[in-house]
N, C-alpha and C positions, 0 to 999 in steps of 0.2 A: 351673552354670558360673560361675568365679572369672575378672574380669579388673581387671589393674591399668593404670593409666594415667598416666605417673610425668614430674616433669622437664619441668614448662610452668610458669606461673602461672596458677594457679585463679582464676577472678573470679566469688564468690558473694555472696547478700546482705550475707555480711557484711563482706565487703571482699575485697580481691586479699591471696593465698596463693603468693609467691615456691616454687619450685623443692616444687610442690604432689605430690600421690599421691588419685587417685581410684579408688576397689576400689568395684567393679560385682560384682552376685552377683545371679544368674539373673534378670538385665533391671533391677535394684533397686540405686539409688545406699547403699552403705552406710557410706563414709566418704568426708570429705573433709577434709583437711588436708595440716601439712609432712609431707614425706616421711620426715621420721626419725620420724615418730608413728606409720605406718602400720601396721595389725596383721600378724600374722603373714602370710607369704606360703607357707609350705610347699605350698597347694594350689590355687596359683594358674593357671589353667590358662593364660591369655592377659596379655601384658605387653606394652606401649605406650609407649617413648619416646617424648614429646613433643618432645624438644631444645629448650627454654625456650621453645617456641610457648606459643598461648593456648589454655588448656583453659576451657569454657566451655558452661552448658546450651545447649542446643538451641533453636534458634531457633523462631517458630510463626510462621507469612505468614497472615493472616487473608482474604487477597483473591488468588485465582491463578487466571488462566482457564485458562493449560495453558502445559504447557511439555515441552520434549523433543522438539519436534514433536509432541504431542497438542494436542487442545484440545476441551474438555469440550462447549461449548456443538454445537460444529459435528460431535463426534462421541461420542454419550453415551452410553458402553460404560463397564464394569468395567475393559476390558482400556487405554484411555484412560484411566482415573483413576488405575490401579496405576503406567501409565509415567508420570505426573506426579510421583506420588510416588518412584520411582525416581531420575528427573532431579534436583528439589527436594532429595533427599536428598546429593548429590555436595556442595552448598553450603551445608551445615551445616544444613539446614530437617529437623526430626524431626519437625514435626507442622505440620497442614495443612490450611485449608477449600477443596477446590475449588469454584470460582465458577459459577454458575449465572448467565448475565446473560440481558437480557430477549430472548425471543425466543416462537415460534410456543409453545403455550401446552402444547400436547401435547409438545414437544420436551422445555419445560424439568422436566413430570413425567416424561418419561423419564431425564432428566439425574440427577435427585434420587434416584429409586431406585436411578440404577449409583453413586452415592454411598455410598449407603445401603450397595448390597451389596459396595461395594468396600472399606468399614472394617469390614466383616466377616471379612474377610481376612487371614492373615499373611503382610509383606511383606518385602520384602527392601529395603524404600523408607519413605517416611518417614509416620508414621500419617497415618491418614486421619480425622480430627474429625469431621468432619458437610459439611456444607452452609451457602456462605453464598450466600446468593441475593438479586442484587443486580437489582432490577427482579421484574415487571414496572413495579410499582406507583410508578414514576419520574414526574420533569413531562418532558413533549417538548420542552417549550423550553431544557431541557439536556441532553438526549438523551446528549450527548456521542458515541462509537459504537454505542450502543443505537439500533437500528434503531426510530423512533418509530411504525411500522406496528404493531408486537407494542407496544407500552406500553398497559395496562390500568388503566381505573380503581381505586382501592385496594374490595378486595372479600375480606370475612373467607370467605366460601365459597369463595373461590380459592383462599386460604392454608389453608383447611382440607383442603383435594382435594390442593396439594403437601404438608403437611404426612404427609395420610396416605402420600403415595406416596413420601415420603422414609421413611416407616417412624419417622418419630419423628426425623428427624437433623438437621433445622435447627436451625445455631447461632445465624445472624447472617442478618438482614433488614435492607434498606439500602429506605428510603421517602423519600419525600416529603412532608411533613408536611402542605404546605398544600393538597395534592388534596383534593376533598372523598372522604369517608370513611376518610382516613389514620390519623385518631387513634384511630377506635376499630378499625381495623386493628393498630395500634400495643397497645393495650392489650389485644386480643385474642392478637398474637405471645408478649407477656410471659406471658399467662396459660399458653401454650403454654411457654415456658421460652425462649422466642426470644429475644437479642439484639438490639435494635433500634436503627440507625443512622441516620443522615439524611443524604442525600448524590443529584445528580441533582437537585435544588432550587433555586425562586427564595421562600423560604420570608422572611417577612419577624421581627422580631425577636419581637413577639407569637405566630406561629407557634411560630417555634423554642422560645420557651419553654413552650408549650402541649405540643408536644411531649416535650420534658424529663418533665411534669406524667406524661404518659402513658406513660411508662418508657423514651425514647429515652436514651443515654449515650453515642453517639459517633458522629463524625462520620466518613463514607467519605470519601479523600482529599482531606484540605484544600486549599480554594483551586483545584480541578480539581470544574470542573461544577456549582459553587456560587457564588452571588450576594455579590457584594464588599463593601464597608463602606464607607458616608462619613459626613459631619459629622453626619446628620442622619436616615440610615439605614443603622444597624448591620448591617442584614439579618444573612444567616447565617451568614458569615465572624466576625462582632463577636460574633456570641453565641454560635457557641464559642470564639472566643478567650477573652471576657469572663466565660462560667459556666463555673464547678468542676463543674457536672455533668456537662458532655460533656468527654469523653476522645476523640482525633481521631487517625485514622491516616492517614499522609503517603507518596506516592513519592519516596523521598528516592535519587534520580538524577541529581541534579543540572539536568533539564531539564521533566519537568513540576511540579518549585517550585523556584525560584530559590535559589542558595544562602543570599539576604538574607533570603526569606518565612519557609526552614528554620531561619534564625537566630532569624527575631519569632518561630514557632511554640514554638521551646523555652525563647524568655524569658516568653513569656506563656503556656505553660501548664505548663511544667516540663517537667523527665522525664516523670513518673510519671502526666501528661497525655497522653501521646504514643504512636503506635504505629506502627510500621516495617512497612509493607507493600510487596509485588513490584506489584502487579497487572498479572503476567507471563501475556504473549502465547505462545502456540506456540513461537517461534523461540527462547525463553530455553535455554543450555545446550545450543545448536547453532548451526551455521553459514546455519542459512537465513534468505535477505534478505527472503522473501515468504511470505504464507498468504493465507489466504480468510478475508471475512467473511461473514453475507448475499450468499453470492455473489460480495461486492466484492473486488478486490484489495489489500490493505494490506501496507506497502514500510517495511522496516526501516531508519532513520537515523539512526546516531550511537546506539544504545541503546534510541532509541523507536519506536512505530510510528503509521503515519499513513494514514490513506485519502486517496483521490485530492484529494482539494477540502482536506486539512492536517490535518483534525481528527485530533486523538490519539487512538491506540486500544490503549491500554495500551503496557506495556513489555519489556524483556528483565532489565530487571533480577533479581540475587539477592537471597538475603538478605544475604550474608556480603557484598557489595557496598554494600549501605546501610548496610550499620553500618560498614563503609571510609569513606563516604561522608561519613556524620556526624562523625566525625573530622576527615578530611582539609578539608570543606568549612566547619564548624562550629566545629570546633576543641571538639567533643565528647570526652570521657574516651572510651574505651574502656568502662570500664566503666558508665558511662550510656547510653550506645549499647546495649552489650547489653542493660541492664533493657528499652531502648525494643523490642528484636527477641526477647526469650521472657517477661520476668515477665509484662510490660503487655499483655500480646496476650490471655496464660494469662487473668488478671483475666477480660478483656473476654467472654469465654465459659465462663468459668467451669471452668479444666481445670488446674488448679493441680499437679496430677502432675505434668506434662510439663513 
């Protein structure tokens, strides 16, 4: 099957592509450029005005606990992770980790296998990656809405037990560095082909970079659940701002980081430093004001959500939202915005296809 996509501007690495032409041939990008370059169309089956919209890869969310009204943790079914990917896909997300966060220990291997077999699947939503599984192996003292009841100490036989029951599909591991046994957790993930993030931490700057040593690269939502920086103690905030070796993904919603932090974020570590995540709650891409956590009730305001006592508990945001955002709020390109919401994500697990 032949489909063209004609009459936007293309924004690819190699720059924008005014009043572009994109010919798709059986799921396979085959050309991109002007439109009067385009090859023959005699057997074209599908054809797509853009009307000088923005044509543009597909964005990848590397952190979404559910959306559509799913939500993985609280109900961890195939048929939950396929409407995530359904929803997600309305808002330009073609590929996708759902988030495992920390919970009852048996839950979160059930969650990883409906992962597992749900990217098994073809959908009519947007792929399914893997797994990024944020927790257990968190500190409690940033819990953030991680229920510190299920927070486990880091334990390579735990990651080995999800690991198998994910079937092989963890991308992305979000630790704590300074637990004791994190790092050779950490070095153990990699050897797994894991991802490994730092995030949920009061990790202080020797840590962090100990970590780095042991194949950490990026930091889960800067400035949200991690320990701040002063004159005298960079902690974990300073050392990724400050090292090239972590790359850090951000809710850029305007309200869990300021539009000033989103500003230091992309002076200090660039683009090509940065990664645009939802870390979208249930109600994303519906009208509902409430869900369940643990049981608890958490009340949607202004975009974000929040349990009873304030603390934030993800968001609703999209993708095609945060890269609005980064513009509108940052006074980001367009076309740096999007590296931040599909090249850099790709990078970060290694899916360069998509």
């Amino acid at each position: 099957m032949r489909s063209l996509i004609r009459g936007g501007d293309a924004y690819t690495p190699d720059g924008l592509i005014h009043d572009a032409a994109v010919l798709v041939e059986d799921g396979n990008i085959v050309f991109v450029g002007p439109r009067t370059q385009v090859p023959s169309l005699a057997s074209v089956d599908v054809e797509i005005d853009a009307h000088g919209g923005v044509i543009a890869a597909g964005f990848i969310d590397l952190q979404i606990n559910g959306a559509g009204g799913r939500f993985l943790t609280e109900e961890p079914t195939v048929d939950a992770v396929l409407g995530m990917a359904r929803t997600v896909s309305r808002y330009g997300c073609t590929a996708f980790l759902p988030t495992v966060i920390t919970s009852a220990f048996k839950t979160m291997l059930t969650a990883v296998r409906a992962v597992h077999d749900a990217s098994q699947q073809v959908t009519d939503g947007a792929h399914v990656l893997g797994v990024h599984l944020e927790g257990p192996f968190i500190n409690p003292e940033v819990a953030g809405a991680h229920d510190a009841a299920y927070i486990r100490p880091p334990s390579v036989d735990d990651l080995a037990a999800l690991w198998e029951a994910s079937g092989g599909s963890i991308k992305l591991l979000t630790l704590a560095p300074e637990m004791p046994g994190a790092i050779d957790l950490s070095r153990a993930a990699k050897r797994y082909g894991i991802a490994v993030a730092v995030g949920h931490t009061r990790a202080d700057y020797p840590q962090m970079m100990e970590a780095v040593d042991a194949g950490a690269g990026l930091a889960t939502h800067l400035f949200n659940a991690m320990g701040g920086l002063t004159a005298r103690d960079p902690g974990a905030t300073g050392a990724v701002l400050g090292s090239s070796e972590f790359k850090a993904s951000f809710i850029a919603d305007g309200y869990h980081v300021h539009p000033a932090m989103m500003d230091l974020a992309v002076r200090t570590k660039g683009v090509d430093g940065l990664v645009l995540v939802t870390d979208a709650m249930p109600p994303m891409g519906t009208d509902l004001t409430e869900f369940t956590l643990y049981g608890q009730p958490i009340t949607v305001r202004d975009g974000a959500c929040f349990m009873a006592d304030g603390t934030l508990a993800g968001s609703t945001l999209t993708m095609d939202r945060a890269v609005r955002n980064m513009r509108d709020l940052v006074d980001l390109s367009v076309q740096d915005a999007l590296v931040m919401a599909s090249a850099n994500p790709a990078k970060v697990v290694g899916e360069s296809e998509y």
